[in-house]
N, C-alpha and C positions, 0 to 999 in steps of 0.2 A: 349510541345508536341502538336503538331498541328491534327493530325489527330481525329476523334471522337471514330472511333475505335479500336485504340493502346489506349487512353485513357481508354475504357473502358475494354479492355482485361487486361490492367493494373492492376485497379482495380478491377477487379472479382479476378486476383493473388493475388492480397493481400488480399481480402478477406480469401481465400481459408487458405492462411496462418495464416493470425489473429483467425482463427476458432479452429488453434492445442493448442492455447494461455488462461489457464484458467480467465484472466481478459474478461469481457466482453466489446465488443468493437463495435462501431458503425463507420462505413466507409460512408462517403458523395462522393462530386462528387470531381473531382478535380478544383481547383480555377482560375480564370483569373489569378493569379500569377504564376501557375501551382503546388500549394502545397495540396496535398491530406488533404478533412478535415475529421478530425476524433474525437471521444470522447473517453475516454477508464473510465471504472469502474470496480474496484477490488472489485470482490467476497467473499474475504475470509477476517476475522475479523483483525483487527490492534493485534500490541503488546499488548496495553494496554487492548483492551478488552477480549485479548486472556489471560493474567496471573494477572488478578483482577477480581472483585465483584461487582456491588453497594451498595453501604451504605445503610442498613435499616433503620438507624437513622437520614437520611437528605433526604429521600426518595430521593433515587439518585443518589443526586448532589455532593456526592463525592466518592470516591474511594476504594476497601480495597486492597493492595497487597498482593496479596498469601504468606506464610510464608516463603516459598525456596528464594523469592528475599527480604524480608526484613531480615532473619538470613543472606543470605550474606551480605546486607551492614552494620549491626550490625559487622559484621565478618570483614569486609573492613577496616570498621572507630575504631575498636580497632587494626587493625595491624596497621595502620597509626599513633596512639596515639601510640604505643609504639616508632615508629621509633624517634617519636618526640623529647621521654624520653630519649632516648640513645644519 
């Protein structure tokens, strides 16, 4: 994209867009390659941090799973041990 203007109308577009986007996202200029630079950072917690705890007892540095996903795989790993019995 040669012009300085189309560049920059460009990118205010996609600003505009990345703005309806809850990740938060940083828009740079575009590059001598012509590739738009950007960084992007998600807001909202991961899996892990969303359905565990940390451990009181290691101050921390390990994990507890909520009981809903440790009865399922308790729940998993005996239907698999029976398929095994049969």
């Amino acid at each position: 994209m040669e012009s300085t203007k189309k560049q920059q109308s460009l990118l205010n577009r996609f600003k505009q867009e990345l703005a309806k986007d809850k990740t938060r996202t940083q828009v740079f200029e575009i590059s001598r390659l012509g590739l738009v630079e950007m960084t992007r950072k998600n807001v909202a917690a991961g899996l892990v941090e969303s359905f565990s705890e940390e451990c009181e007892k290691c101050n921390g540095r390990g994990l507890i799973i909520n009981d809903i996903f440790a009865n399922k795989s308790i729940e998993e790993g005996l239907i698999e041990s029976e398929a095994v019995v049969e």
